[in-house]
C-alpha positions as CSV (number, residue, x, y, z in Angstrom):
1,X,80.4,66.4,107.5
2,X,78.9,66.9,111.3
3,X,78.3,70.6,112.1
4,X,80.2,70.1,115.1
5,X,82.8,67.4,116.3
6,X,83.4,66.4,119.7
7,X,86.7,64.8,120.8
8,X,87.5,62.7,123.9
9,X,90.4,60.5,125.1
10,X,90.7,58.1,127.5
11,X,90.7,60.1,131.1
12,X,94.2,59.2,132.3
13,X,94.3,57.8,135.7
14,X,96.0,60.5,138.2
15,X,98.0,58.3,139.7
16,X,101.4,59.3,138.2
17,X,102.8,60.4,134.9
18,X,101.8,58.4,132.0
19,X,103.7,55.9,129.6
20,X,104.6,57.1,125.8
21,X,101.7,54.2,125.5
22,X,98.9,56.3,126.7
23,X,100.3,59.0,124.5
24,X,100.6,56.8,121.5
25,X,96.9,55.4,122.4
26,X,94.4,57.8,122.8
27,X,95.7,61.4,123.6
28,X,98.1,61.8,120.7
29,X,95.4,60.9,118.1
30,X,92.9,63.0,119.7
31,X,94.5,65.7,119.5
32,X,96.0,65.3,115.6
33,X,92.5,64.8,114.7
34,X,91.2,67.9,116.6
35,X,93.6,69.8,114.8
36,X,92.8,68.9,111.5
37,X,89.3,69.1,112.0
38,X,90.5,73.0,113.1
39,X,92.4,73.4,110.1
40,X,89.5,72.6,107.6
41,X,87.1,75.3,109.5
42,X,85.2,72.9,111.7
43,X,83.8,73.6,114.8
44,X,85.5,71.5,117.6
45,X,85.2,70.6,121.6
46,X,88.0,68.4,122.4
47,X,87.5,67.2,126.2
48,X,89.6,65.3,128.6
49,X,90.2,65.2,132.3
50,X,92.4,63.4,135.1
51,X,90.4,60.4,136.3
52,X,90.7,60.9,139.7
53,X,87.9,58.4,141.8
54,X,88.2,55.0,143.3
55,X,91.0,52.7,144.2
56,X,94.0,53.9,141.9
57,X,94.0,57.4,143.7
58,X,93.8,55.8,146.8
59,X,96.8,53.7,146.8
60,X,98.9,55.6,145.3
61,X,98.1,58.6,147.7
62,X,98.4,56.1,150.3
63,X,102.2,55.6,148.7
64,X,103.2,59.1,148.4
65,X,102.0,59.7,152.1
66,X,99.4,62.6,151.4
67,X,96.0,62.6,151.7
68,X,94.1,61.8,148.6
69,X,92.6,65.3,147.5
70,X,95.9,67.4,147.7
71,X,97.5,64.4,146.2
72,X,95.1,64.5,143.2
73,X,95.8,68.1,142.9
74,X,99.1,68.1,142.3
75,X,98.9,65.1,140.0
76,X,96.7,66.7,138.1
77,X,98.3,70.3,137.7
78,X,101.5,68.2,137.0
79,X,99.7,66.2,134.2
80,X,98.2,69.4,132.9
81,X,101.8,70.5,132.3
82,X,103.1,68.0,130.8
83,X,100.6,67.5,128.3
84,X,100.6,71.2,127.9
85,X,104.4,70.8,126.9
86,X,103.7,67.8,124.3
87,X,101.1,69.8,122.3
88,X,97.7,68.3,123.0
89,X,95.2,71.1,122.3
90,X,92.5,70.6,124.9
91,X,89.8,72.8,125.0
92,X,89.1,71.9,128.4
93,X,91.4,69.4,130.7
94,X,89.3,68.7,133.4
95,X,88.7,66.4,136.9
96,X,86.5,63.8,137.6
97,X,86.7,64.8,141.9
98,X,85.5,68.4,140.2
99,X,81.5,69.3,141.8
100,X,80.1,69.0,138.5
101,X,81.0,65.0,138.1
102,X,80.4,64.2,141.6
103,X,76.5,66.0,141.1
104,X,76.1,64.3,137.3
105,X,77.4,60.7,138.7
106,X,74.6,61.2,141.2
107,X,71.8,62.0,139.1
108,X,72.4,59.5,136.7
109,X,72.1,56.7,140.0
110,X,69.2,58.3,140.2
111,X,67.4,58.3,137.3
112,X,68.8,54.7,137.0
113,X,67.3,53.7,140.3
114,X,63.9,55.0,139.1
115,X,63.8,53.2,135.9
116,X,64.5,50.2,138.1
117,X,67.6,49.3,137.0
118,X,69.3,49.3,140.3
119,X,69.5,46.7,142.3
120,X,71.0,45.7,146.4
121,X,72.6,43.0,146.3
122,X,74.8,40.9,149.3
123,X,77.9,40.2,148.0
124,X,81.2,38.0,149.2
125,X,84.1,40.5,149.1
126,X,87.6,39.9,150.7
127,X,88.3,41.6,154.2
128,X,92.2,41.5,155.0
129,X,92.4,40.7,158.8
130,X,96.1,42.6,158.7
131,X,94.6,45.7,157.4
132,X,91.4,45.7,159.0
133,X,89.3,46.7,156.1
134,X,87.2,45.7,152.9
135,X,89.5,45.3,150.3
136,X,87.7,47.0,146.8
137,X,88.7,45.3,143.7
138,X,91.9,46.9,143.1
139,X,93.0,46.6,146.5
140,X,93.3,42.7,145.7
141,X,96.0,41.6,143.2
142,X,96.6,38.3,142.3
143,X,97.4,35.3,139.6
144,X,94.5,35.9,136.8
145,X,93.1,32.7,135.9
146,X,92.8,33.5,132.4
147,X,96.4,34.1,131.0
148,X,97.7,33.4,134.2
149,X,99.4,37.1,134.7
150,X,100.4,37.4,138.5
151,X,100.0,40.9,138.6
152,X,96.4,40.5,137.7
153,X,94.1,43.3,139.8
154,X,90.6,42.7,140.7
155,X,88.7,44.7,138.4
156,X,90.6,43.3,135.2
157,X,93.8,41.6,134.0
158,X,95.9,44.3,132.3
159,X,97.7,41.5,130.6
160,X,95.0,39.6,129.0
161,X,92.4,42.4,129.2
162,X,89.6,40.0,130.5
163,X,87.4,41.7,133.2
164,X,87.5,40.0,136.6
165,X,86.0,40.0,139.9
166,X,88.5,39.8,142.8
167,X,87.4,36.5,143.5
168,X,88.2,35.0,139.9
169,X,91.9,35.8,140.9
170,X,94.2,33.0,142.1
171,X,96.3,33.2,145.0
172,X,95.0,37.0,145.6
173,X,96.6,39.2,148.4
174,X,96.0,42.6,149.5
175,X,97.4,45.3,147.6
176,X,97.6,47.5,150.7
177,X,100.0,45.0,152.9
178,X,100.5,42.6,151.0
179,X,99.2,40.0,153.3
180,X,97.1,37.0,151.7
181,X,95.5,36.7,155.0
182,X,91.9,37.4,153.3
183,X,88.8,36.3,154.6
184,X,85.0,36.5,152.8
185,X,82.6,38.3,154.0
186,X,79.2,39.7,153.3
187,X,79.4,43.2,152.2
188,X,75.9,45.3,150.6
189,X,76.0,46.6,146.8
190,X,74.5,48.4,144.5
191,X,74.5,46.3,141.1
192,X,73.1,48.4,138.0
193,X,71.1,45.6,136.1
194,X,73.0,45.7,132.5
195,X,71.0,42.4,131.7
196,X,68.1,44.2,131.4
197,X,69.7,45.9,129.0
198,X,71.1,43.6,126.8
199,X,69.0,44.0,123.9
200,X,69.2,47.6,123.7
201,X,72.7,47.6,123.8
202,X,73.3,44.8,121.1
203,X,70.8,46.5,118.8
204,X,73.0,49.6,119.5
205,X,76.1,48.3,118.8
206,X,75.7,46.2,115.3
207,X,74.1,49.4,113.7
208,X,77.4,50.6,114.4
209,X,79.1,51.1,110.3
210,X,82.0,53.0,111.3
211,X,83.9,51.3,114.5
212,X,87.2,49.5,113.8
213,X,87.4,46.0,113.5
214,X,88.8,45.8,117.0
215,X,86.5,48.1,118.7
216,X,83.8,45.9,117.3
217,X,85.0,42.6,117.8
218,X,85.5,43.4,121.6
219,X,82.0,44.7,121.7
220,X,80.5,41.9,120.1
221,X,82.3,39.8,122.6
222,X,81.3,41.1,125.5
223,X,77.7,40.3,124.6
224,X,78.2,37.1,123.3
225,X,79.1,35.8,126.6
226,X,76.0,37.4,128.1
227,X,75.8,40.7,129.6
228,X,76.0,40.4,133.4
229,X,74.9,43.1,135.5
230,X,77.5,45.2,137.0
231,X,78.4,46.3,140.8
232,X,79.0,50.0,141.1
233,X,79.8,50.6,144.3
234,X,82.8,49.7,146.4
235,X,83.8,50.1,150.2
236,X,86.0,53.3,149.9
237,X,86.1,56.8,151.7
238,X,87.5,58.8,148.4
239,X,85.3,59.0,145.7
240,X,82.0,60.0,144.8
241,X,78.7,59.3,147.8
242,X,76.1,56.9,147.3
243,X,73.4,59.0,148.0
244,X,71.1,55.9,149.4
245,X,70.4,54.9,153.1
246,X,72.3,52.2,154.1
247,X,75.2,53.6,152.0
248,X,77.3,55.6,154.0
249,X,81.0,55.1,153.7
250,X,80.7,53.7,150.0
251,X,81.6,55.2,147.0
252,X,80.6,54.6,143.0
253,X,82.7,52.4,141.1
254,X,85.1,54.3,139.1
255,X,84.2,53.0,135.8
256,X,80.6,54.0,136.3
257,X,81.7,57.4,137.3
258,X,84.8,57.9,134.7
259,X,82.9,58.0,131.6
260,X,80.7,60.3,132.9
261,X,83.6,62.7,133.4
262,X,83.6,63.7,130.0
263,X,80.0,64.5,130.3
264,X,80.9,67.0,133.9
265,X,84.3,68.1,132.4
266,X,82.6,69.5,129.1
267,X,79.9,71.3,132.2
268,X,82.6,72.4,133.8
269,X,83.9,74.0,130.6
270,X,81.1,75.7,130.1
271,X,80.7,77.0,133.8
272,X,84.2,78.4,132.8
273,X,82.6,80.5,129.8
274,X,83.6,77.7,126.7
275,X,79.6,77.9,125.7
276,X,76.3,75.6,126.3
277,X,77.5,72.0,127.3
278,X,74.0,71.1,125.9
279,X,74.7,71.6,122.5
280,X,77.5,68.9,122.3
281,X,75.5,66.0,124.7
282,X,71.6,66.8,125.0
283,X,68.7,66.4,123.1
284,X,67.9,65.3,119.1
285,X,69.8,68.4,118.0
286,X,73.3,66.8,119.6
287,X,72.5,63.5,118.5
288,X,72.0,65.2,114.9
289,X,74.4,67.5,114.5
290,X,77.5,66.4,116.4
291,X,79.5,63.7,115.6
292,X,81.2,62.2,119.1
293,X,84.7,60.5,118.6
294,X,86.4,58.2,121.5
295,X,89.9,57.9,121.2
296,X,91.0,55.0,123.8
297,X,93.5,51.6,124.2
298,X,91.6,48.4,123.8
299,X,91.9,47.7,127.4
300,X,88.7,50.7,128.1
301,X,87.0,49.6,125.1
302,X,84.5,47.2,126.7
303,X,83.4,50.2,129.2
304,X,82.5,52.5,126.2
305,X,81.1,50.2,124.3
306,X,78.9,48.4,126.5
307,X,78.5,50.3,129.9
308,X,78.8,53.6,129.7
309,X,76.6,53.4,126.7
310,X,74.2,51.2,129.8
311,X,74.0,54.3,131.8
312,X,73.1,56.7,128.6
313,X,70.2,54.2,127.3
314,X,69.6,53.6,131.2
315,X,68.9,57.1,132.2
316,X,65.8,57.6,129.4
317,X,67.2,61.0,129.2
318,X,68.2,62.4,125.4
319,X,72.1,62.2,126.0
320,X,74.2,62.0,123.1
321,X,76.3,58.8,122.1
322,X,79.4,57.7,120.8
323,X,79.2,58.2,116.9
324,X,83.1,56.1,116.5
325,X,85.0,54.6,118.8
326,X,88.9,54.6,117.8
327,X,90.5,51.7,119.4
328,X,94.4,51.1,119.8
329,X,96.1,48.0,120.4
330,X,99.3,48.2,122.7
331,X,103.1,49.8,122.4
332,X,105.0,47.4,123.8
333,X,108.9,48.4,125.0
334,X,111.6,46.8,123.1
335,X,110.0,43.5,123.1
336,X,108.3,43.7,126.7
337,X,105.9,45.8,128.4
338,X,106.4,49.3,130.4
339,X,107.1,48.7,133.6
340,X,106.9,51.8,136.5
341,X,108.4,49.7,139.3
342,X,111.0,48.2,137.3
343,X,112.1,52.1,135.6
344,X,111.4,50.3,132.1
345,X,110.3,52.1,129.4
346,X,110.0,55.8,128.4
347,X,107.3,58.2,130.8
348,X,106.0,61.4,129.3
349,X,107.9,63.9,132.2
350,X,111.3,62.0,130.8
351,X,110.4,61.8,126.8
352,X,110.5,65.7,127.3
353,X,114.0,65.7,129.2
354,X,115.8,64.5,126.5
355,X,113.9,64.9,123.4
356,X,111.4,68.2,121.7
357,X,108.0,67.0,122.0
358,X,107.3,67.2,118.3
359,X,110.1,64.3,117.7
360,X,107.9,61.7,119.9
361,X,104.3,62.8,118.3
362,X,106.0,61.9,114.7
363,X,107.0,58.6,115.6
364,X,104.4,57.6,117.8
365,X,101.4,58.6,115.3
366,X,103.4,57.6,112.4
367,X,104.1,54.1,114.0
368,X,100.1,54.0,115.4
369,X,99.2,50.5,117.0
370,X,96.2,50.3,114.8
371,X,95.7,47.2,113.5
372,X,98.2,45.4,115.9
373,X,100.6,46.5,118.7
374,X,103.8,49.0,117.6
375,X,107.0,47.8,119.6
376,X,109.0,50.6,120.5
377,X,113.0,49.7,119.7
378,X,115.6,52.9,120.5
379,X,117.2,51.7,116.4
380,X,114.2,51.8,115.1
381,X,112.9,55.2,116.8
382,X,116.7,56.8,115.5
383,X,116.3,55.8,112.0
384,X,113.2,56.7,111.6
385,X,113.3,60.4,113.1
386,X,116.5,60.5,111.1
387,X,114.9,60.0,107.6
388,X,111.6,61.3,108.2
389,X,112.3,65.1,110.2
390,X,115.9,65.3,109.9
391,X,116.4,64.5,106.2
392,X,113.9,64.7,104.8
393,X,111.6,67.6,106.2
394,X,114.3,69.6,108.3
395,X,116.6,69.4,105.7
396,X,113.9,70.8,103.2
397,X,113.5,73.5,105.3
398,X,117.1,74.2,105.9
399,X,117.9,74.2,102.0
400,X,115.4,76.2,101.0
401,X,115.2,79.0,103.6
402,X,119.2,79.3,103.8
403,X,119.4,79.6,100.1
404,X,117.1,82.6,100.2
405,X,118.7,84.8,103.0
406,X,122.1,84.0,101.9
407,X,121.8,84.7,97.7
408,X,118.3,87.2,98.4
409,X,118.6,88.6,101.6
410,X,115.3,86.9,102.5
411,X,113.1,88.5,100.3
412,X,111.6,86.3,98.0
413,X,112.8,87.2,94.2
414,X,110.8,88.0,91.5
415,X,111.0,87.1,88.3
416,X,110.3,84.1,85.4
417,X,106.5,82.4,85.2
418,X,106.0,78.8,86.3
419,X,106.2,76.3,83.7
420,X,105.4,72.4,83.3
421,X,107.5,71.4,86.0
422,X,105.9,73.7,88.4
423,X,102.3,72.2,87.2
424,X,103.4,68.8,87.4
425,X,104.6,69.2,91.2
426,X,101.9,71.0,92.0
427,X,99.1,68.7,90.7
428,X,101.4,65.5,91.9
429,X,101.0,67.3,95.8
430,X,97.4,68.3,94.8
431,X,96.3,64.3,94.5
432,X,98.5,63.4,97.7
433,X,96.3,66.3,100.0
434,X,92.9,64.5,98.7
435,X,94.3,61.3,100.1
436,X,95.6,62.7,102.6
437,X,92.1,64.1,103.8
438,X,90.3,61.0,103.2
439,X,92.8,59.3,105.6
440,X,92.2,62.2,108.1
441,X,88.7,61.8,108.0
442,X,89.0,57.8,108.4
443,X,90.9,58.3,111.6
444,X,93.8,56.1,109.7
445,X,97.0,57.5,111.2
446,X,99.7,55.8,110.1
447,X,98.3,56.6,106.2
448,X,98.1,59.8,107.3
449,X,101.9,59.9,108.0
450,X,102.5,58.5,105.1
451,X,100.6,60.9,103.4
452,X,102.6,64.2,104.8
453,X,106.0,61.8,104.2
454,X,104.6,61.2,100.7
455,X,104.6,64.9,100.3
456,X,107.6,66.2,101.9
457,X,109.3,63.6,99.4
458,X,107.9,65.3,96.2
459,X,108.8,68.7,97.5
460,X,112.5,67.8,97.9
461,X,112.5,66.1,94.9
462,X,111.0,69.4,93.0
463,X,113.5,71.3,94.6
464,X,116.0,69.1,93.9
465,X,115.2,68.9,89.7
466,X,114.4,72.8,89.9
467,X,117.8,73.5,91.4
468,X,117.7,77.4,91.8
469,X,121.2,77.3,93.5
470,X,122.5,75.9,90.5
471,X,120.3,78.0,88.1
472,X,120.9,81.1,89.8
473,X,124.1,82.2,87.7
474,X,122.5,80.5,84.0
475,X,119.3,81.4,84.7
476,X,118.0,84.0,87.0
477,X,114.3,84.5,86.4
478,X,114.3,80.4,86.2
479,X,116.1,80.1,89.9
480,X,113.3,82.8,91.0
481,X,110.8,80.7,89.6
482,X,112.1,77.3,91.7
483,X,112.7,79.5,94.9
484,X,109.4,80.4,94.9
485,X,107.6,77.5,94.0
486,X,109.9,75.2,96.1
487,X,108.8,77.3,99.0
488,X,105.5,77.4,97.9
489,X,105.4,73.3,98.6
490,X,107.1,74.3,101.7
491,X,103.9,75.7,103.2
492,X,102.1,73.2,102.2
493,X,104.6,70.5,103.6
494,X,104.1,72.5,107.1
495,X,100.5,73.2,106.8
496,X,100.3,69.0,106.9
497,X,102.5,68.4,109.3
498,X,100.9,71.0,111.4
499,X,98.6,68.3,113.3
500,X,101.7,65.9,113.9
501,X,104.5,68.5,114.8
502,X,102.2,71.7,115.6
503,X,105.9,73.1,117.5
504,X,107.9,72.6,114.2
505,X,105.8,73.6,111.4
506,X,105.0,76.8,113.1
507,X,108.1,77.8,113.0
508,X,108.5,77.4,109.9
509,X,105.8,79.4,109.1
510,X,107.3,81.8,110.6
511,X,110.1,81.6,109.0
512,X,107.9,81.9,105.5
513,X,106.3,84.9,106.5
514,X,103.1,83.5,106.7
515,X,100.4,85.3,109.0
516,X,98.7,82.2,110.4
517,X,100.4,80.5,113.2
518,X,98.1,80.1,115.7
519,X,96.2,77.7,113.4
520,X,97.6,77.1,109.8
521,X,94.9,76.9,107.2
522,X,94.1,73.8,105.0
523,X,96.1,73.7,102.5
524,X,93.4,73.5,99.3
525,X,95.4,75.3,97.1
526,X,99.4,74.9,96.0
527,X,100.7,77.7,95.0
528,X,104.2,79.8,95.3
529,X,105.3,82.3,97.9
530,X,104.6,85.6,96.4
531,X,108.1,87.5,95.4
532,X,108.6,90.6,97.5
533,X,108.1,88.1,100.6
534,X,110.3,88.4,103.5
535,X,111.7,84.9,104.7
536,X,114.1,84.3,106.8
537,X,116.3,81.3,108.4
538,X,114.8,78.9,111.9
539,X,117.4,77.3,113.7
540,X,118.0,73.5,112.7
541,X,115.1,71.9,113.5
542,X,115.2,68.2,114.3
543,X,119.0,67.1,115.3
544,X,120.3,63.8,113.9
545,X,120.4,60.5,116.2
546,X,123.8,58.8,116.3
547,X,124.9,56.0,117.7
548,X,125.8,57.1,120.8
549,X,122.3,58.6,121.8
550,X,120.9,55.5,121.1
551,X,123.1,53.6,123.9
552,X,122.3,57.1,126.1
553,X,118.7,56.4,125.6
554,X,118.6,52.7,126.3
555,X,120.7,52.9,129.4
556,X,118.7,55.3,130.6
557,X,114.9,53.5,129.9
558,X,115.6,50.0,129.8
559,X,114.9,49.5,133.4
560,X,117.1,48.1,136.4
């Protein structure tokens, strides 16, 4: 295993609070796998930052009537919170508009402009007569010839995923006004010359052994259809300077800036005392020693697999690479797609209103679009959190820990030694944690889940055989023996849920007495609670779903 292990998710956009989609997609899985790399003693840098450049700030600053920096300030702080809230355990959450970014975006224009790689270019771009401007590709919106999406921007179609150029779009109109009262007119580009690197980048990419099929098979089309070279600059006033004559009033392209943002946000980091950013992204130490996931919906994978990795190769400069790229297909919204305008679908501020975080990060990792798209369905979501935390795991803990403080005054009795039943269920768990690692270590969530589900099961149905509330009279050392071990598998059944519902299964820890909390430890070994422990009773953890909140919760997301 790499010495060290650096983590990124897709930078959410800071215009507005996120879908349970972007959760589900990138920062939920980030984060699980940062904290089981934690848990097994590894070092980890887990990075992420608002993506705060280019059109998408604009507009929707232009909506909410401030100007665009105090807008992305409060967006950001109110992102920061809310992911705060849900768990994810960045070590540094970050901003693209941040000095750092703006300064790195600039000197990798440079050092691409040197290697010759740039290129002007006079381009045809729309101009809206009613608004008086040049309209940058998201400031056009239109019918995508593809698919035929009308809500198709002009950078790509969200529906289809193809990327476009405004002019590919049919029947296109200004974002701004609305107006389809667009004109062409010659504007002046910068174009970074990707076709000069399309060997490079092939090469790169098909040495690739560990990306998804997806990831791949996106990659490999990309390049198929010929690498074209790519505009990265757009007629904007917020955003990061073109610092070339000629230039003034232009910005970078936000997709030639973003990805760089996990390069400044780690800097910034460091400027903020986290350590040397150069021993997670420079030189032939980095590109040894580290091993660099992406976590990120299929909709960014062409960007990280083709042109970010364009301005890496581009620069000449020793940066380090993507070593996987973990690609997620879509969660679709009881049959349809999330929808801001329409009120459909579930948003992170609201997931929290109404439900603990932990309850959403169990279904949403254990229901992972991996291999296809996950349709969330308010039944579906009830029965599941019913059997899996609230029967099965809460009601584990409940047993268990209400047993002991009500017949033992919560300290953990002594007496009896393990016998064949205890070595059984211990050896049974033992095999489960192995596969349960490998599946970690493959970035394969949903048999993770199984995995910890897989184990919660055997450590009710130990208790259940062992029985100490019905031994306790008969037998006493033999009850001691099953309270013991039985809570035993309870750690255990915490310590692997720890990555999923890190709210949850450190209270339960707590309520085991263990020392810990902060970051629960591996689980290598299953073995009882010592006796003389104190224990004591949590609160019911996960409540039970009913009918009625499922009506509550689909009247309240399914739109107007």
């Amino acid at each position: 295993m790499a010495k060290r292990h650096l983590i990124t998710s897709a930078l959410p956009y800071v215009s507005g609070v996120k879908h349970l989609g972007n959760l589900a997609g990138s920062l939920l899985p980030a984060d699980i796998h940062a904290r089981f790399l934690r848990q097994t003693g590894q070092e980890v840098l887990f990075i992420c930052a608002t993506d705060e450049q280019g059109t998408p700030a604009e507009l929707a600053a232009a909506a909410a009537g401030e100007p665009v920096a105090a807008f992305c300030a409060r967006q950001h702080d109110r992102q920061a919170d809310i992911y705060r809230r849900f768990g994810l355990s960045f070590d540094y959450f970050g901003r693209t508009s941040s000095a750092r970014c703006h300064a790195l975006t600039q000197h990798f224009y440079r050092r691409l402009d040197a290697a010759g790689l740039t290129e002007e270019r006079v381009i045809r771009q729309y101009f809206s007569v009613v608004d008086g401007r040049f309209l940058p590709d998201r400031y056009v919106i239109g019918t995508c010839p593809h698919c035929g999406h009308d809500g198709a921007r002009g950078d790509q179609c969200e529906a289809c995923t193809r990327v476009l150029d405004p002019t590919d779009l049919i029947a296109p109109r200004s974002a701004v006004s609305g107006s389809a009262e667009l004109v062409l007119r010659d504007s002046r580009h910068l174009f970074l010359r990707q076709s000069g690197l399309a060997g490079e980048i092939g090469a790169w990419v098909e040495s690739q052994t560990e990306w998804p099929p997806l990831v791949l098979g996106i990659a490999r089309s990309w390049l198929a259809a010929g690498l074209q070279d790519r505009c990265i600059t757009r007629d904007l006033a917020w955003g990061v300077p073109v610092p070339r004559a000629g230039f003034a009033g232009k910005v970078f392209y936000v997709w030639f800036d973003a990805p760089i943002g996990y390069i400044g946000a780690t800097q910034d980091w460091a400027d903020a005392g986290g350590g040397d950013w150069r021993r997670w992204w420079w030189g032939e130490a980095a590109a040894r020693e580290v091993r660099y996931v992406q976590f990120l919906g299929k909709d960014n994978v062409p960007f990280h697999t083709v042109s970010f990795p364009a301005t890496l190769i581009g620069s000449g400069e020793p940066w380090k690479r993507v070593d996987v790229i973990k690609g997620f297909n879509w969660l679709t919204f009881e049959g349809g797609k999330f929808s801001t305008s329409r009120g459909r679908g579930i948003f992170t501020d609201a997931a929290l209103e109404v439900l603990p975080a932990d309850v959403w990060r169990w279904w949403l990792a254990a229901n992972a679009p991996e291999s296809a798209d996950t349709d969330f369905g308010f039944g579906r979501f009830a029965a599941d959190v019913n059997a899996d935390l609230a029967d099965c795991f809460g009601n584990l803990v409940n047993r268990l820990l209400s047993f002991a403080v009500s017949r033992y005054g919560g300290v953990v009795p002594d007496g009896g030694v393990a016998g064949p039943a205890e070595v059984e269920a211990a050896g049974r768990i033992g095999a489960h944690l192995s596969c349960l690692r490998v599946h970690h270590e493959a970035l394969q969530f949903r048999k993770v889940a199984g995995e910890v589900r897989a184990i919660w099961r055997l450590a009710n149905a130990y208790a259940a055989e062992a029985a100490p509330w019905v031994r306790l009279k008969s037998d006493p050392d033999g009850a001691a023996v099953g309270l013991r071990s039985a809570l035993g598998l309870l750690s255990v059944c915490a310590r692997v849920a720890w990555p999923f519902i890190p709210g949850s299964a450190a209270t339960v820890l707590a309520a085991l007495g263990e020392a810990d909390l902060d970051l629960p430890a591996w689980p290598e070994v299953v073995s009882a609670v010592p006796a003389g422990r104190v224990v004591s009773q949590p609160p019911i953890l996960f409540r039970k779903l009913d009918v009625r909140d499922v009506e509550r919760l689909r009247g309240r997301f399914s739109g107007r």
